[in-house]
DSSP file (Angstrom, degrees, kcal/mol; ACC not computed):
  #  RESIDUE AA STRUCTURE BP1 BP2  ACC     N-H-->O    O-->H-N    N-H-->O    O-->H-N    TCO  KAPPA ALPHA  PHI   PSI    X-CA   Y-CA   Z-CA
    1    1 A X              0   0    0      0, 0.0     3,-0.0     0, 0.0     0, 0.0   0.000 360.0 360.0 360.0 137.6  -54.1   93.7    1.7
    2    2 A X     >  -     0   0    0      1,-0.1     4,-1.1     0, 0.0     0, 0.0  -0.029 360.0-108.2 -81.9-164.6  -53.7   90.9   -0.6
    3    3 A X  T  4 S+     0   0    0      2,-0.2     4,-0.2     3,-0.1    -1,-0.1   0.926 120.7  51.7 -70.1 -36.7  -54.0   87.4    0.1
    4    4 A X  T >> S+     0   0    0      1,-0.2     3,-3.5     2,-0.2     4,-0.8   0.968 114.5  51.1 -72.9 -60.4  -49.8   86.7   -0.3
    5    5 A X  T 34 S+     0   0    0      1,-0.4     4,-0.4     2,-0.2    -1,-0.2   0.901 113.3  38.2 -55.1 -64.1  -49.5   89.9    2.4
    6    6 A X  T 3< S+     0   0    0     -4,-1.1    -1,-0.4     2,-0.2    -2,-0.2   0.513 114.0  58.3 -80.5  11.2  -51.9   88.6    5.1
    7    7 A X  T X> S+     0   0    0     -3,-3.5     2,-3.0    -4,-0.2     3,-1.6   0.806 111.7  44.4 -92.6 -92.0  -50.6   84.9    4.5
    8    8 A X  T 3< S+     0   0    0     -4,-0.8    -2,-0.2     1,-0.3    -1,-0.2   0.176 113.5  43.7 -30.6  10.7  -47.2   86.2    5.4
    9    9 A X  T 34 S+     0   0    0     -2,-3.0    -1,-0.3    -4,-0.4    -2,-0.1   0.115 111.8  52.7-139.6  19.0  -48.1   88.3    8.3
   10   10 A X  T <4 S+     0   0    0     -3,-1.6    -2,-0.2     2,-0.0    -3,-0.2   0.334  93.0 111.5-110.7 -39.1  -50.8   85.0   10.0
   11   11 A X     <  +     0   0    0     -4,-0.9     2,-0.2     1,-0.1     0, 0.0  -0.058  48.2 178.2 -48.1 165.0  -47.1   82.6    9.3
   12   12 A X        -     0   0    0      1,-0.1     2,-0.1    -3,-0.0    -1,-0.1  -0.836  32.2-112.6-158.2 167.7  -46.0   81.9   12.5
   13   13 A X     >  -     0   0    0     -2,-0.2     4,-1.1     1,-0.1    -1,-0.1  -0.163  41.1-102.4 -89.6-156.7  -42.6   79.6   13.2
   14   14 A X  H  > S+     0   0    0      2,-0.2     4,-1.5    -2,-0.1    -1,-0.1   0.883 125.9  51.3 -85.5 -48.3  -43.5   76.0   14.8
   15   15 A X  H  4 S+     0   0    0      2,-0.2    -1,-0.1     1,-0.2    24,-0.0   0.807 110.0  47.5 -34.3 -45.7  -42.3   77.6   18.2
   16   16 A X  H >> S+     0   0    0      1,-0.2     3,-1.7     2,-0.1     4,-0.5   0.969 108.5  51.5 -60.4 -59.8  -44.4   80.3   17.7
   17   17 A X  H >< S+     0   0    0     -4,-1.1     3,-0.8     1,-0.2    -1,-0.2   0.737 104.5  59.1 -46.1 -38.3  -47.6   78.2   16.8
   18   18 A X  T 3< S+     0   0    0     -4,-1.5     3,-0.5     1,-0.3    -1,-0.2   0.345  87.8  71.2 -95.1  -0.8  -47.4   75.8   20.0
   19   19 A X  T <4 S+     0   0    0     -3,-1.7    -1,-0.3     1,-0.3    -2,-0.1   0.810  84.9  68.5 -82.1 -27.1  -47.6   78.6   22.4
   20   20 A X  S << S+     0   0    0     -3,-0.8     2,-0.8    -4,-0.5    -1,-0.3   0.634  91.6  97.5 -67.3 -19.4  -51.3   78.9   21.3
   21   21 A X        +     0   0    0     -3,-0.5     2,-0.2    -4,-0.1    -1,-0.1  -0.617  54.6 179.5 -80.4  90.5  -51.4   75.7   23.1
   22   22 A X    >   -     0   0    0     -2,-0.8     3,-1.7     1,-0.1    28,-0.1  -0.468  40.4 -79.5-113.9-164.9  -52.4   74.9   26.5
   23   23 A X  T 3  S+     0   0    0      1,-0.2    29,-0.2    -2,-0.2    -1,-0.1  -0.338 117.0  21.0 -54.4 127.5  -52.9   72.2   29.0
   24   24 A X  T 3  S+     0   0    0     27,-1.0    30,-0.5     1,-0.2    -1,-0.2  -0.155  92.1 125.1 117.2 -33.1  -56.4   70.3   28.3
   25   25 A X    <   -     0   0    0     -3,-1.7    29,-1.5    28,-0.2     2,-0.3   0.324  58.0-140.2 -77.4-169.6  -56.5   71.5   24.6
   26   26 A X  B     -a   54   0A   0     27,-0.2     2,-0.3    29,-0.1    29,-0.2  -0.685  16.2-149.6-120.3 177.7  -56.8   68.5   21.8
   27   27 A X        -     0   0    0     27,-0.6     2,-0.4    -2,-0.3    29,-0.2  -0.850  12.8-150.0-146.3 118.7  -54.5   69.6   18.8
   28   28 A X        -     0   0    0     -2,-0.3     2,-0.5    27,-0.2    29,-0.2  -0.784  12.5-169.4 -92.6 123.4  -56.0   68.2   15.5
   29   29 A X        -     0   0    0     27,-2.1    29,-0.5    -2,-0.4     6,-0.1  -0.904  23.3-112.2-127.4 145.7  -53.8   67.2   12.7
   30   30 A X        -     0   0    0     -2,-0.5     2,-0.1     4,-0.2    28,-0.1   0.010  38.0 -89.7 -53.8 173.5  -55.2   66.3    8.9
   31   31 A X  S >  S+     0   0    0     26,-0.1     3,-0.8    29,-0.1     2,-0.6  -0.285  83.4  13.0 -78.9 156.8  -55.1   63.1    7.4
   32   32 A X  T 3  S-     0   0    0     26,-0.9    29,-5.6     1,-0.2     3,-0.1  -0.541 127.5  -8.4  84.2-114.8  -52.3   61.5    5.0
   33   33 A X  T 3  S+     0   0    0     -2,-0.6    -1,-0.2    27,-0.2    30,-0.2   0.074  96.2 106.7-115.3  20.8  -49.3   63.1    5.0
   34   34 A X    <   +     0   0    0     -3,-0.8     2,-0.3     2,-0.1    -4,-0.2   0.090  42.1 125.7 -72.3  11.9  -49.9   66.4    7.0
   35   35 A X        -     0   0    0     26,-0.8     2,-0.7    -3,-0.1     3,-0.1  -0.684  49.7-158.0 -72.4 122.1  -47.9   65.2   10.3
   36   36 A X     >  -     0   0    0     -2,-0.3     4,-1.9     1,-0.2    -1,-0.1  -0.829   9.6-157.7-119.9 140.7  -45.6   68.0   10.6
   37   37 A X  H  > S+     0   0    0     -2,-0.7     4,-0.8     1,-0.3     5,-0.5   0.892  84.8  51.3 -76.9 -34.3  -42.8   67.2   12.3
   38   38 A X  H  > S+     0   0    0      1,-0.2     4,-2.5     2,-0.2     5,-0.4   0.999 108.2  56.1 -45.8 -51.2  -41.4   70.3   13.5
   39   39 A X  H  > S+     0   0    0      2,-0.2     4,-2.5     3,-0.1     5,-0.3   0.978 108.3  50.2 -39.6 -52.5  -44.9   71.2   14.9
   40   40 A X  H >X S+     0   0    0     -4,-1.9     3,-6.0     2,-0.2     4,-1.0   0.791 114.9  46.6 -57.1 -89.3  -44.4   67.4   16.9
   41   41 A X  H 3X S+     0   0    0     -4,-0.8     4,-1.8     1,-0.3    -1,-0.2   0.659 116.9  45.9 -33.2 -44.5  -40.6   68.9   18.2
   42   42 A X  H 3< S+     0   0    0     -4,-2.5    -1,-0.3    -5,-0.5    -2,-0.2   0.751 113.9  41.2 -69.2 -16.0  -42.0   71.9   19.1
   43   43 A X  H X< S+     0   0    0     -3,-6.0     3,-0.7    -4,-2.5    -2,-0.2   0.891 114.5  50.3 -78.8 -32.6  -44.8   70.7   20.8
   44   44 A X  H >< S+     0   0    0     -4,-1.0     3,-3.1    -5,-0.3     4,-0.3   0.878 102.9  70.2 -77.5 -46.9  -42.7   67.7   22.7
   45   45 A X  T 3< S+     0   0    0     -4,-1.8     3,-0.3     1,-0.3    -1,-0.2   0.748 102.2  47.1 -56.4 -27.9  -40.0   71.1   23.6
   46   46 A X  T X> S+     0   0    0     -3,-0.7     3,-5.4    -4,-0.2     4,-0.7   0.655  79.3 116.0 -85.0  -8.7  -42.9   72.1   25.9
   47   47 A X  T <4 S+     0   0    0     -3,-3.1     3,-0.5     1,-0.3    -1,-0.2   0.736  77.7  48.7 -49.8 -24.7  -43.7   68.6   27.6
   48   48 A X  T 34 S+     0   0    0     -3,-0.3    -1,-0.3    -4,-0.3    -2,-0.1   0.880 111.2  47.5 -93.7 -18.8  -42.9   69.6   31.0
   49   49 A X  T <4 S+     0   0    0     -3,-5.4     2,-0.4     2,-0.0    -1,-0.2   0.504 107.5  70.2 -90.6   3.2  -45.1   73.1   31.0
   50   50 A X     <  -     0   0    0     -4,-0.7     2,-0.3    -3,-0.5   -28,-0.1  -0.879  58.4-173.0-114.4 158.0  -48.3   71.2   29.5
   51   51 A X        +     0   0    0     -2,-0.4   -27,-1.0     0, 0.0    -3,-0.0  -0.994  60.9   6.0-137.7 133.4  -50.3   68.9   31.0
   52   52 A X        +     0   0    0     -2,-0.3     2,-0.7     1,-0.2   -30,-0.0   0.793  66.6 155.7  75.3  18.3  -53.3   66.7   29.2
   53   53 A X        -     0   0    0    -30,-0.1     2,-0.2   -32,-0.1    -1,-0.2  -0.723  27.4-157.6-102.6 127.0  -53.1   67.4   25.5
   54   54 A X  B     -a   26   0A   0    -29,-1.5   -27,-0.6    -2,-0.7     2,-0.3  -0.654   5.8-155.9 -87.0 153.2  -54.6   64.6   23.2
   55   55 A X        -     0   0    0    -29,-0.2   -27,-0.2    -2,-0.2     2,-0.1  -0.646  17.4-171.4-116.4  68.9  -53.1   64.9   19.8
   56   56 A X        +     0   0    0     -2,-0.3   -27,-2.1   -29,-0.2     2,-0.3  -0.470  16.2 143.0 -70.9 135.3  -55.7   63.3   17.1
   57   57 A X        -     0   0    0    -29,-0.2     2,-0.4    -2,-0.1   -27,-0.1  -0.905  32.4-121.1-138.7 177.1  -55.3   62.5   13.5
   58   58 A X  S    S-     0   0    0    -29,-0.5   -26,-0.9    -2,-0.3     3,-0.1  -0.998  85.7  -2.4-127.6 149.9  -56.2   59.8   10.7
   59   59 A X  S    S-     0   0    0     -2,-0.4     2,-0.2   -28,-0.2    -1,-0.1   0.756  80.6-166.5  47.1  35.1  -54.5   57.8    8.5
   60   60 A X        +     0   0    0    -29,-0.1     2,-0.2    -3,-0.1   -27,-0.2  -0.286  19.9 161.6 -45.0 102.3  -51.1   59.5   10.0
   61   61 A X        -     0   0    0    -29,-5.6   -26,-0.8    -2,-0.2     2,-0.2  -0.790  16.6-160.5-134.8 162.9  -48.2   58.4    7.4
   62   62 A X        -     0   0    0     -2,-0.2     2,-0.7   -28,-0.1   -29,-0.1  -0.961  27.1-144.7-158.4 150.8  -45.0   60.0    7.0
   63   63 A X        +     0   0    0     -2,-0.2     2,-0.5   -30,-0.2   -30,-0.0  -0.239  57.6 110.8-115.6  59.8  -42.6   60.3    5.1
   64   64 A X        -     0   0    0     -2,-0.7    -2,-0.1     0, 0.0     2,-0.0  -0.998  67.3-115.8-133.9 137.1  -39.5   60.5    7.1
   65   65 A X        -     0   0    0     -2,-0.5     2,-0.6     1,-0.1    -2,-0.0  -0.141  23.2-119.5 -57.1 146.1  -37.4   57.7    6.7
   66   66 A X              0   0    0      1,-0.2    -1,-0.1    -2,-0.0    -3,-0.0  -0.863 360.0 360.0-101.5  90.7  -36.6   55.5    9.7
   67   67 A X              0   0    0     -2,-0.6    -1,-0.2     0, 0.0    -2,-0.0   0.860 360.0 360.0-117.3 360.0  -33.1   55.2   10.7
């Protein structure tokens, strides 16, 4: 398997990725401009089954516009 095949068969949607998630965990997000927000909407879709996940990053910017 090449790299492009096993990068394409480890994707996951956002939904998918947040399941991996449970109650307690921390979820660590890079620096800059790495927020992504569909990960945040999918994670927030879950609020009521999770309890106690800190969410850390630094320097968090983004670049979706505020309206």
């Amino acid at each position: 398997m090449n790299m492009f095949d096993e990068y394409n068969h480890k994707r996951r949607t956002p939904k998918e990725a947040v399941q991996t998630i449970r109650s307690g965990d921390w979820v660590e997000y890079t620096m800059g401009h790495g927020i992504p927000p569909a990960l945040d909407r999918a994670l927030a879709a879950r609020k009521d089954e999770l309890n106690d996940v800190k969410i850390r990053g630094m320097l968090a910017l983004s670049a979706l516009s505020r309206s």
